[in-house]
C-alpha positions in Angstrom: -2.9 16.3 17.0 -0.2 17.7 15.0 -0.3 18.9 11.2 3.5 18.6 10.5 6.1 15.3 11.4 9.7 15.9 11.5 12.2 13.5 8.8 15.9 13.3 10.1 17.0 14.4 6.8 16.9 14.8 2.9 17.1 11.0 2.3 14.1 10.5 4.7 12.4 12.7 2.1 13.8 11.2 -0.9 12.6 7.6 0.2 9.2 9.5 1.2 8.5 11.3 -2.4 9.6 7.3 -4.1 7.5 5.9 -2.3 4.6 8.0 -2.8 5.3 8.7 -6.7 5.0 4.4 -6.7 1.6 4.8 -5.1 0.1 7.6 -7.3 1.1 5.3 -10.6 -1.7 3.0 -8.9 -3.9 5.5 -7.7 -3.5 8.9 -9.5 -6.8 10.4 -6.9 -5.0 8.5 -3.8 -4.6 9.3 -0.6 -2.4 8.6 1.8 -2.6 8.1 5.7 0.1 8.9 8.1 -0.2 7.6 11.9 2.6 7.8 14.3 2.4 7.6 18.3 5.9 8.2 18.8 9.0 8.4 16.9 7.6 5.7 14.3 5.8 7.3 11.2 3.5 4.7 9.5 2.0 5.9 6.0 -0.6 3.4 4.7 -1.9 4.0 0.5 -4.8 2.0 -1.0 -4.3 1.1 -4.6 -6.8 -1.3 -4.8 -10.2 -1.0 -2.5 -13.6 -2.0 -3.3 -14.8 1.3 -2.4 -17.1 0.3 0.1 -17.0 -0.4 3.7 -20.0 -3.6 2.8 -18.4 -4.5 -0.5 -16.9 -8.0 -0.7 -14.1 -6.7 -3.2 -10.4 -6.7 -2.4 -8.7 -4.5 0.0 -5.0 -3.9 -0.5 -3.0 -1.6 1.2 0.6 -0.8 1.3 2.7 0.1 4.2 6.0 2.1 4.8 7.5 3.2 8.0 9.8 5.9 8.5 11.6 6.9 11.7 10.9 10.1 12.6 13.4 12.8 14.1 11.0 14.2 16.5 8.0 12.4 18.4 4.1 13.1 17.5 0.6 12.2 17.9 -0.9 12.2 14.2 -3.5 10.2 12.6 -4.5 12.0 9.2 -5.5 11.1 5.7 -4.7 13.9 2.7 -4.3 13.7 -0.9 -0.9 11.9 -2.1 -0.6 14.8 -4.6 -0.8 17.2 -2.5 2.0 15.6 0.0 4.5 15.5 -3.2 4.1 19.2 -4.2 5.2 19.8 -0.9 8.1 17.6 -1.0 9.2 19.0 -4.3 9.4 22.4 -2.3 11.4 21.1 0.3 14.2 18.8 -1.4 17.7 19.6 -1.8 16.7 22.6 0.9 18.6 21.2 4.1 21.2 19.1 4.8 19.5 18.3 8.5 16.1 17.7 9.7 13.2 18.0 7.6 9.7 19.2 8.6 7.0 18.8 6.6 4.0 20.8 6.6 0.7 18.7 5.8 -2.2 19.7 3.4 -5.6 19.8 5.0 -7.3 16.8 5.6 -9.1 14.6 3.3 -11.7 11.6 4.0 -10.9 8.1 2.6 -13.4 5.4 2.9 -11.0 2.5 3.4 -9.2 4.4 6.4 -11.6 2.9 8.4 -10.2 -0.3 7.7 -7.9 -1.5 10.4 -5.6 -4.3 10.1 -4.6 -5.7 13.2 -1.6 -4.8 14.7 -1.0 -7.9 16.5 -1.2 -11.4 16.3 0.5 -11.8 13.3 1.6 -15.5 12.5 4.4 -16.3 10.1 2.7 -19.3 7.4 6.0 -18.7 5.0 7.8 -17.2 2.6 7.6 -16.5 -1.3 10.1 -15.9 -3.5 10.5 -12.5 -5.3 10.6 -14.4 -8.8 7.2 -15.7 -7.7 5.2 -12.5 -6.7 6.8 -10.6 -9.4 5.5 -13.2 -11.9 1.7 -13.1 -10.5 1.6 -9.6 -10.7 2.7 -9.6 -14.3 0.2 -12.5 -15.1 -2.6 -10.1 -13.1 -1.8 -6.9 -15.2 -1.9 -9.1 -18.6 -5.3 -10.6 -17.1 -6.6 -7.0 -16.4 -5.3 -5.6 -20.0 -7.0 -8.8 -22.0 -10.3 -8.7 -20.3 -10.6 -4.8 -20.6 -11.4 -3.7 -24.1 -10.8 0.6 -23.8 -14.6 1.0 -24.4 -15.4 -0.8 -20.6 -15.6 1.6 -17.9 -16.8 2.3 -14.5 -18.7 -0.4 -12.6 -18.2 -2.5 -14.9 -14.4 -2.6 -15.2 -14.5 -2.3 -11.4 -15.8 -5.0 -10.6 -13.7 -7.4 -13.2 -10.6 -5.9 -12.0 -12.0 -6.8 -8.6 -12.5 -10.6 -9.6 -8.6 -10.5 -10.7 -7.4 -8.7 -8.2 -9.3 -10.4 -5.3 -8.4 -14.2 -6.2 -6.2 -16.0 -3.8 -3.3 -17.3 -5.4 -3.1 -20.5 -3.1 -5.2 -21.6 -0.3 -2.2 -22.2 1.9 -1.4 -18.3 1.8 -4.3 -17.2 1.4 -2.9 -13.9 -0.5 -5.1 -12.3 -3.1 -3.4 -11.8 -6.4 -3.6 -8.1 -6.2 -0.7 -8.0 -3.1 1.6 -9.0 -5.3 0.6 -6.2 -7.7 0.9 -3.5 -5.1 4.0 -5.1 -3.7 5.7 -4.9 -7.1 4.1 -1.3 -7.7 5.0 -0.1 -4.7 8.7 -0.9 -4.9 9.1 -3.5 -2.3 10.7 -6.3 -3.9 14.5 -6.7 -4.0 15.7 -9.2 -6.5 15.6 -13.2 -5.6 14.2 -11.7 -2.2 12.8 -14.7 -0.1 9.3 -12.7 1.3 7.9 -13.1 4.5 4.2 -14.1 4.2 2.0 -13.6 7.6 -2.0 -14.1 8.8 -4.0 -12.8 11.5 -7.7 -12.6 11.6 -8.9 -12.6 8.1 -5.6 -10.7 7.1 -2.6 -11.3 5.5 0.6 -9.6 5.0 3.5 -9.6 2.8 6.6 -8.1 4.6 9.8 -7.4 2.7 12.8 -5.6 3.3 11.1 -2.3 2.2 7.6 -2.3 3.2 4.6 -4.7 4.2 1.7 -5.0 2.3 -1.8 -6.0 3.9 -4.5 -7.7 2.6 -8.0 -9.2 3.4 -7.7 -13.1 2.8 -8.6 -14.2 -0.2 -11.8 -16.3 -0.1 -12.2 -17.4 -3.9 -9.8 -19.1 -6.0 -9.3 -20.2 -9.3 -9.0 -23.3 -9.2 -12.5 -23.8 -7.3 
């Protein structure tokens, strides 16, 4: 496979380095994975996964695709910060095409989490107001029940408990997609969102990117 994709142009790159700079605020350690099989780039982040294949934590990830200006066959995971030193070094270079050069490969345990790619069921729609609001409520949750002396598992596993409750049973959605949909950037104002299910997934799908989620299994008011 490749170690390089082609962008059509500086903007491509520009929406590229926002995107990622959104996802590093989650995850400063992240990694990113790009896939493409054709002129479709898909770059998947995690900023918030359990760490474990076997864990019963949430698994959020966040979703961007970007048409690319020349076919490829890629399937890599590297480090986000790497990807953005890179971009730095390439922006305002070109007024045309763009290629960018990939740091070496890195290992992520939640690339081996698939979502489905098909089968996908519309249930409804939320509002922006709405998802924006849950994710403030969630980072207020997260803040009150984590004094700055709580660390490690610990902290891991409340933020988990936050994070991984469903906000309704209709949807299904854990309260951390909203928090990664309003971190990454996806929300437009008054935005009605498309909310999706497949298998033990669900997705949130916006004008600028999807988010996907395992289903959310506990809920608060059970």
């Amino acid at each position: 496979m490749e170690k390089h994709f082609v962008l059509p142009d500086q903007q491509s790159l520009l929406d590229m380095q926002s995107f990622l700079t959104r996802a590093k605020r989650l995850d400063s350690e992240g990694m990113v994975r790009f896939r493409a099989f054709g002129s479709i780039l898909a770059s998947y982040v995690a900023p918030i996964f359990s760490g474990s294949l076997m864990d019963a934590g949430p698994t959020v990830l966040g979703l961007r695709t970007t048409e690319l200006y020349q076919e490829v066959e890629l399937d890599v995971v590297v480090s986000i910060s790497a990807v953005l030193d890179r971009i730095a070094k390439l922006s305002g270079r070109t007024d045309g095409p763009v290629k960018l050069e990939l740091p070496l490969p890195q290992r992520a345990v939640w690339a081996g989490i698939s979502p489905p790619r098909q089968g996908w069921v519309q249930t409804g729609t939320l509002n922006e107001t709405k998802i924006t609001n849950i994710a403030r409520e969630g980072i207020a949750e997260v803040a009150a029940a984590l004094p700055e002396s709580v660390g490690g598992p610990i902290a891991a596993r409340i933020r988990g408990e936050i994070w991984g409750r469903g906000i309704d049973l209709e949807s299904k959605l854990p309260t951390g997609a909203a928090f990664v949909a309003a971190g990454l950037g996806f929300l437009t104002e008054n935005e009605e969102v498309g909310v999706f299910q497949t298998d033990g997934w669900v997705r949130l799908s916006s004008m600028h990117g999807h988010v996907l989620a395992k289903a959310a299994i506990k809920f608060a008011s059970l």
